[in-house]
N, C-alpha and C positions, 0 to 999 in steps of 0.2 A: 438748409432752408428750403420750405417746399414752395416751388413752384408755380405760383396761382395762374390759372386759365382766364385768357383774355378773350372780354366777351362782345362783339361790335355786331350793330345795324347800323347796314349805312338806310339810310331814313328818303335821301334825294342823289342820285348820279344826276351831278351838276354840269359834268362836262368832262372830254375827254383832251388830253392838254398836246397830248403826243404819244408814240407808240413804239415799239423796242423793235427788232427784227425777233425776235422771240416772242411776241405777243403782249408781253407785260404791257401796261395803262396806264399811262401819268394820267391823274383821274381830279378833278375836284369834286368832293363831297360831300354831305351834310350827313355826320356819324355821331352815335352815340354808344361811348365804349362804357362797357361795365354798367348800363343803366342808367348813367349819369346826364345831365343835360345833354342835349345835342349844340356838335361844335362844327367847324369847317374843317375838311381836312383835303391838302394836296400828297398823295403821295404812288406808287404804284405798285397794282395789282397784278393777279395771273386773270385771267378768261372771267376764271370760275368767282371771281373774290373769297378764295377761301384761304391765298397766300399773298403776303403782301411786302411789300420794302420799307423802307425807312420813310417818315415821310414826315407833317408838321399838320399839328390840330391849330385852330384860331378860333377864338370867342368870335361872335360878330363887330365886337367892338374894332377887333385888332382887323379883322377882314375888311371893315372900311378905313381902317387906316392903311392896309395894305393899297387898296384901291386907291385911295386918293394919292401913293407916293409912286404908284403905277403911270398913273393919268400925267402927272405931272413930268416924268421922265419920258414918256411917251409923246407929252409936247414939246418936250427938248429934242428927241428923234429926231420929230416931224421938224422941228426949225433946220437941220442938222442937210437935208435934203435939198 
């Protein structure tokens, strides 16, 4: 089975999340793989983004549902203090 080459623009560096002692980027950002719509994605980079980890794409839909199940743990935090 051959191989197919995976093809990405990231389109927006949305933010960087955290950082490795190796340099790698937990990174949010808005990518579009193989030409296909542009999606969200957290995962991490080398410097260069020419290498990357494992990571997770999200529609906008699912990124605000992320967001709102954030916000809402993030006020049980904040109670928690």
């Amino acid at each position: 089975m051959e191989k197919k080459e995976l093809k990405f623009e990231i389109l927006n560096e949305l933010g960087i999340i955290s950082e490795s002692s190796k340099g790698w980027k937990k990174e949010l950002t808005r990518i579009s793989w193989n030409g296909e719509e542009p999606k969200y994605d957290i995962r991490t980079w080398d410097s260069e983004h020419k290498k990357m980890g494992k990571g997770i794409t999200l529609t906008e839909k699912e990124l605000r549902t992320l967001k709102l199940l954030i916000d809402e743990e993030i006020r049980i935090l904040d109670e928690e203090i």
